[in-house]
N, C-alpha and C positions, 0 to 999 in steps of 0.2 A: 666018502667024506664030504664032497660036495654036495650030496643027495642031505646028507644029515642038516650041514651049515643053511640050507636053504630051506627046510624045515622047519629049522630054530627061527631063522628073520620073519618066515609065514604064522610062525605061531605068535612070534612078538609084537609084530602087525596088526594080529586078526587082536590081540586083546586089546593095542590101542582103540582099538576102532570100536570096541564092545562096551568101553566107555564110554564111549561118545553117542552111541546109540539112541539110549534114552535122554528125554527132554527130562530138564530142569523141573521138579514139582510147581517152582509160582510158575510157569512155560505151561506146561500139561495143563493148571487150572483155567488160563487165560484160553486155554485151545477148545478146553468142556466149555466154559462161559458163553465162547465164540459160535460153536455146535448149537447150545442150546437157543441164543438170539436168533440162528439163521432157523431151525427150527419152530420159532415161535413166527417169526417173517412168513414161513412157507406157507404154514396154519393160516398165519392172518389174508395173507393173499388169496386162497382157498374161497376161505367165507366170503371175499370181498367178489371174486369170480362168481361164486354162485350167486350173491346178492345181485350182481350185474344184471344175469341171465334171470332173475325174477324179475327187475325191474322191465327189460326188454319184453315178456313176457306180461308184464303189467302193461304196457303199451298198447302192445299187440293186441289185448284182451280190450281195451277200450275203443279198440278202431280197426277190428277185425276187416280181412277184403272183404270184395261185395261178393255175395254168396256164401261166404261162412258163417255156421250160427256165431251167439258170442257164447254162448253156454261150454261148449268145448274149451273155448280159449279161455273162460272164465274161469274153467276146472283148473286148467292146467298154468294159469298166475297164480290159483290158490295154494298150488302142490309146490311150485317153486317158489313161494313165500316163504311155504312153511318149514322145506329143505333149505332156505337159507337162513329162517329164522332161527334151527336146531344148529346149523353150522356157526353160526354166530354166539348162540349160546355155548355151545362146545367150545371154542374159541377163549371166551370170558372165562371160563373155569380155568382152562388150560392154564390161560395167561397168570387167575387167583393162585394156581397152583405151584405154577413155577414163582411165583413170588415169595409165597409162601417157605418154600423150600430153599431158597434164597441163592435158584440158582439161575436168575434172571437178577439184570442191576434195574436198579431203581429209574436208571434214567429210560434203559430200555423197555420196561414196563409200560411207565408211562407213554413214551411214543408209540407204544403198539395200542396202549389200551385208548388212545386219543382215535386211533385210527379205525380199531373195533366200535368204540362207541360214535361216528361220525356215520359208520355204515349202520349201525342199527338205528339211527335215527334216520338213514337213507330209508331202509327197510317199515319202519314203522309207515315212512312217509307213503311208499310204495302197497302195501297193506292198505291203509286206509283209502286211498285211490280206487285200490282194486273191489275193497268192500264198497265204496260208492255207485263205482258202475256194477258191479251185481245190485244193489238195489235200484237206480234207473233200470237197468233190463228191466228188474221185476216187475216194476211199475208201467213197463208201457206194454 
């Protein structure tokens, strides 16, 4: 009889709780919304890393130590331009994308896509540098 009555309270229990469980539908949308910003932030940070590591790379290639060619270092600013060029383009779609699909808010789009397009203007700037000292190499 006790075994039983303590059975009934655990079952009564367990179905309170079974209610409770699941979130609220406008809850669960704000939580997908939330997923997909922190997402779109990861992405953006990504591209903005590898842009770094070409820019460092773009340095480096302009003022190699003494005894390194610049031809190696020149190869390898070009490689990470152009790895961060693709990540950054990768990026801009993503970002088109999730707009598109409208599961990105408009405000957050915009502040991510502020921040993709500041590093691709980093990147353009970084490129052209890098295309100038490959042509002084060439020249001297």
């Amino acid at each position: 009889a006790e075994l039983a009555r303590l059975q009934q309270r655990l079952q009564s229990a367990q179905s309170k709780i079974a209610s409770h469980r699941t979130l609220p539908p406008e809850v669960e949308k704000q939580v997908a919304v939330k997923r997909q910003i922190d997402e779109a932030g990861i992405k953006v940070a990504a591209a903005e890393e590898k842009l770094q590591q070409a820019i460092a790379l773009v340095g480096h290639a302009a003022t190699p130590p003494a005894g390194e060619g610049k031809q190696p270092a020149q190869s390898e600013a070009t490689t990470a331009c152009n790895t961060a060029n693709m990540a950054v383009r990768g990026v801009l779609r993503f970002l088109e994308m999730q707009r598109k699909s409208e599961k990105l808010p408009e405000e957050d789009y915009q502040r991510l896509q502020e921040r993709i397009k500041a590093a691709q203007a980093r990147l353009e700037s970084a490129q052209s540098e890098s295309k100038d000292a490959a042509d002084r190499a060439m020249t001297q």
